[in-house]
N, C-alpha and C positions, 0 to 999 in steps of 0.2 A: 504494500500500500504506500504511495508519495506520502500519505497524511505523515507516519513516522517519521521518515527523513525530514519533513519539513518541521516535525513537533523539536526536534532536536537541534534545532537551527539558533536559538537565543530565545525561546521564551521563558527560563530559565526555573521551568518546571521539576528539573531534576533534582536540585535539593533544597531549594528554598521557596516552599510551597510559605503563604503571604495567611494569616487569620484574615485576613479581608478577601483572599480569593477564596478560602476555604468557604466563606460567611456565603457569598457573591452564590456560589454553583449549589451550598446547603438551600439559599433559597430560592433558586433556580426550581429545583427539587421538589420543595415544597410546593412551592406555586403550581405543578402540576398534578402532585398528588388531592393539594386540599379541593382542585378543583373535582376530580376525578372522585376522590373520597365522599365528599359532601355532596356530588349527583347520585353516586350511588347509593347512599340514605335517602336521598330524597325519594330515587327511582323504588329503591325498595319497601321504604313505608307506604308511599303511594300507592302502593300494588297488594300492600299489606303480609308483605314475606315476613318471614320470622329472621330472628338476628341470624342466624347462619347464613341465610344466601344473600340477607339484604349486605351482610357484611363481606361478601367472597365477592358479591360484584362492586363494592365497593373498592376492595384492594385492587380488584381487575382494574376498575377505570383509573385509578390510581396510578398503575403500570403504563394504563394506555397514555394516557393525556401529559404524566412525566416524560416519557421516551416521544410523544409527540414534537412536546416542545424542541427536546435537544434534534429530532429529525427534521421540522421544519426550518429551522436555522440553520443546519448543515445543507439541506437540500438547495435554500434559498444563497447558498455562497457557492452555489456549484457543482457539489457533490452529484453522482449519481443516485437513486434511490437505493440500488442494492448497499452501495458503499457506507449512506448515510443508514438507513437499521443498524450495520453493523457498528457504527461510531455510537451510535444512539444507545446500545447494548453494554457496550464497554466502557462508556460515558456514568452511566447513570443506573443500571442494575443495583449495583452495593448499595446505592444510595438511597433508590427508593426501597429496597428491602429493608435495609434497617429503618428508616423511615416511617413507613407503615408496620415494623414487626414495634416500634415504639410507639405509635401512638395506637395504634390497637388496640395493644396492652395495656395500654394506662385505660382507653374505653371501657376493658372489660374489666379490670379492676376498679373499677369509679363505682360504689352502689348502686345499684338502679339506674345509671346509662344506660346500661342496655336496652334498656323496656322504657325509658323516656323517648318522648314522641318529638316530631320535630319543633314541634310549637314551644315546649317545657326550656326553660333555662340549663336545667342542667345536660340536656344532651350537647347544647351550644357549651356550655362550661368545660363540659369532658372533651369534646372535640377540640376545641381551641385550645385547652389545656395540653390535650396529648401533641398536638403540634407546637405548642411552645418548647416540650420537651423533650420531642423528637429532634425539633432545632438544634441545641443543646448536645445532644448526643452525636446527632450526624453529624457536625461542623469538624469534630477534631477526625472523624473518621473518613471525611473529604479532605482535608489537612494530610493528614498520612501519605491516601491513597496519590492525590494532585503530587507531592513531595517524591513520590515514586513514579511519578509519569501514568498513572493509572487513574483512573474514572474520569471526573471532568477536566483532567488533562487533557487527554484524546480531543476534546471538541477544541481549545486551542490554536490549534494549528489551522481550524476554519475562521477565523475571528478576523 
């Protein structure tokens, strides 16, 4: 792939990955998942699923509309689309994983989130919550990975 040799060129990702790019590509991240997240509550209570599927499609859109993002910005600098999935994969997978296996978790351990509806405070409390502290957690682990040329490093070299 050219993207490598070109990531390699001075963006100087290799060992001094920035708390501010760390921060930058954590919320990149977010932005796609919460959007993803929060349609799939919606789509799911709408429909009146029970937490298991309201919340598997939620993680789904979460995946989609993260890896979206980082596809359409690659695509839009030129990329092919085969090429762009594959940057979009290695971009952003760690990221929304842990992302969503954090704030999920905090949903499901929140009392009664679960079964609050979308109208109730506290489903907005648990949700907003578990994205603050998914922030939190994913930032140093986009730090790391960017430090090593991995995750939202990859996208980089289309900038």
């Amino acid at each position: 792939m050219d993207h490598h040799a070109h990531h390699h060129s001075g963006h100087g990702h290799g060992h001094g990955a920035t708390w501010a790019i760390a921060m930058r590509a954590t919320l990149h991240c977010l932005s796609g998942c919460a959007v993803g997240e929060i349609l799939g509550m919606v789509v799911g209570t709408a429909l009146m699923w029970g937490n298991v599927p309201t919340m598997a499609l939620a993680i789904a859109l979460a995946f989609v509309f993260g890896y979206s993002l980082t596809l359409f910005a690659v695509v839009r600098a030129g990329v092919s689309m085969k090429a762009a999935v594959k940057v979009a994969l290695a971009a952003d997978t760690v990221s929304i994983a842990v992302m969503e296996l954090v704030d999920n978790g905090i949903i499901a351990l929140v009392p009664d989130a679960m079964d609050a509806h979308l109208s109730d405070g506290l489903f907005w409390y648990a949700l907003l919550g578990g994205f603050a502290v998914a922030f939190v957690i994913t930032t140093p682990v986009n730090k790391w990975m960017i430090g090593r040329g991995k995750g939202h490093a990859v996208v980089h070299a289309y900038h």
